[in-house]
C-alpha positions, 0 to 999 in steps of 0.5 A: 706566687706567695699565697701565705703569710711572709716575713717577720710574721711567717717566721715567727709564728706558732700556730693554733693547734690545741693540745688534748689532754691525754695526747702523751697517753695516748701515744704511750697506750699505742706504743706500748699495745704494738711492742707487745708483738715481736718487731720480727724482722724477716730480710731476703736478699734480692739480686738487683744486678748491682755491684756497689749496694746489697738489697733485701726484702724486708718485712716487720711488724707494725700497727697490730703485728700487721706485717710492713714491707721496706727495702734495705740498702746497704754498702755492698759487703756490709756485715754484721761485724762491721754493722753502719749508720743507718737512714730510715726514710718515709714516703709522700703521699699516694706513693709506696716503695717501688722498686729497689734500685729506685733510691740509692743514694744514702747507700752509695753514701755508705749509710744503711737505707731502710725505705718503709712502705706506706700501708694502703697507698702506693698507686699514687705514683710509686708502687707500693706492697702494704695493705691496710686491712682496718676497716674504717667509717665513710671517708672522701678518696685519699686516706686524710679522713680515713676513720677521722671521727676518732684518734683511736681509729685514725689512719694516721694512729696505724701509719705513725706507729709504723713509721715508729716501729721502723725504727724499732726494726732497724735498729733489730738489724745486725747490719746496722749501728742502731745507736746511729739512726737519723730519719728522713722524709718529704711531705707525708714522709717529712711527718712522719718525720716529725712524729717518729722524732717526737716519740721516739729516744736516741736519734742522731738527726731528723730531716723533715722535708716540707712536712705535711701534717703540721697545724692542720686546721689552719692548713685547711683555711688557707689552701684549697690543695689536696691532701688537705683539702679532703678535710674540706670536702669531709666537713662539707658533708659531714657538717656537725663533725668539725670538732671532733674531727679536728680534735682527732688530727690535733693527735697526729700533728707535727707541731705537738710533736716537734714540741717532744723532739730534742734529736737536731734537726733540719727542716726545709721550706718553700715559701710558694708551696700551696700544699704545704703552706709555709706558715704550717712548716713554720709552726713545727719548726718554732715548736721543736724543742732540740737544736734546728735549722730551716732551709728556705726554698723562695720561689720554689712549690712543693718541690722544695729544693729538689736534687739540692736538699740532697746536696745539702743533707749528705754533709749533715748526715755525715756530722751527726752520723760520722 
């Protein structure tokens, strides 16, 4: 059932997330501190079996130079003369990259593929290869208050400036037209989407697939689904923190950098989704700055549109990356 406001009211709201003052420094300062080290793309290939893609391992640096695992998937032959397109995308939460014949859509569509891991997660239900060895304060299960009490040691700073420097490493690749990169994702990844979008120059085209992590603190008075009911049960702990955790999340949300991101955009949303609300999908969407679509899924959860936001996202591709 809708569980969210509709209509006219839904459609047109903004949100309530208060911006920091220091929020474009922040990210400058923290962009800047990671490309002090080498992007240092390392890609071995892996046999899979299969005949119409080839699969690397790869490996590059992020939060700290800390080392990232990713698959590229590219069209079988793809060599540096003839470098393609390319879509980086980000996962959901709890999982990881899994195997490397998992995914082989974009592919099989003849788009270079860089599938990023998610440091400390990947057991929720994908397997994942990326620790994340910074330590953190108390924190519930889950990593939504993962160093909470401030943005400087937020989970969200490490996995955002990851999400960043896939870009960066894609980008390094030979393989790859790094003047056409369009980025991707669902939920988590849908985003990181957003975020990458909003500090990052030059992409063709951004999909964020029922995101999550946009207008925060409203989320968290509306539903009582994880993830973001891990903020809930923090703040019922943690009873004098709610401010400054707040201010914390209000760095890494969608709906301040959806208001930076001028690259095209096409967002989905599902308007019976209890984990991602529809009015926070909303929000990010009414802020972002570039051109923009919405796909309205009515009677679907967080599912969205399944097998058909695929369907629908090949022939978008194909306009913004050729």
């Amino acid at each position: 059932m809708y569980t969210d406001i509709t209509g006219p009211e839904l459609t047109s709201y903004r949100g309530s997330v208060a911006e920091p003052d220091d929020f474009d420094d922040f990210w400058r300062r923290t962009l800047e501190a990671a490309r002090q080290h080498e992007v240092d793309v390392r890609l071995t290939p892996v046999d899979t079996g299969l005949t119409t893609v080839d699969t690397y391992d790869v490996t590059f640096a992020g939060w700290d130079g800390q080392r990232i695992a990713a698959w590229l998937t590219v069209p079988a032959g793809t060599a540096p003369g003839a470098p393609v397109p390319a879509v980086v995308e980000y996962l959901g939460y709890g999982g990881g990259r899994g195997l490397p014949t998992e995914r082989l859509l974009w592919a099989s569509a003849g788009y270079a593929h860089l599938l990023m891991d998610t440091r400390g997660q990947g057991s929720g239900w994908a397997t994942g290869d990326t620790p994340d060895p910074d330590g953190s304060g108390p924190a519930i299960p889950g990593v939504m208050t993962r160093g909470i009490e401030s943005p400087e040691t937020y989970y969200y700073r490490r996995l955002t400036t990851d999400a960043v420097r896939a870009v960066d490493a894609v980008r390094a690749v030979d393989l790859v037209d790094g003047t056409r990169v369009a980025v991707l994702g669902g939920s988590q990844g849908g985003g990181m989407a957003i975020a990458v979008a909003g500090l990052v120059e030059g992409l063709a085209g951004v999909f964020p697939r029922v995101p999550f992590l946009c207008d925060q603190r409203h989320a968290t008075t509306i539903t009582d689904a994880y993830p973001y009911h891990e903020v809930v049960d923090y703040l019922a702990t943690h009873r004098t923190a709610t401010e400054r955790v707040f201010r914390t999340l209000a760095y890494f949300d969608g709906v301040l950098h959806a208001a930076r991101a001028t690259a095209p955009a096409w967002f989905s949303v599902a308007l019976m989704d209890p984990i991602c609300p529809p009015s926070t999908v909303y929000a990010a969407h009414n802020a972002w700055a570039g051109p923009k679509e919405i796909t309205v899924w009515e009677y679907n959860g967080h599912d969205g549109g399944g097998a058909h936001e695929d369907a629908d996202t090949l022939p978008r591709l194909r306009s913004v990356l050729g």
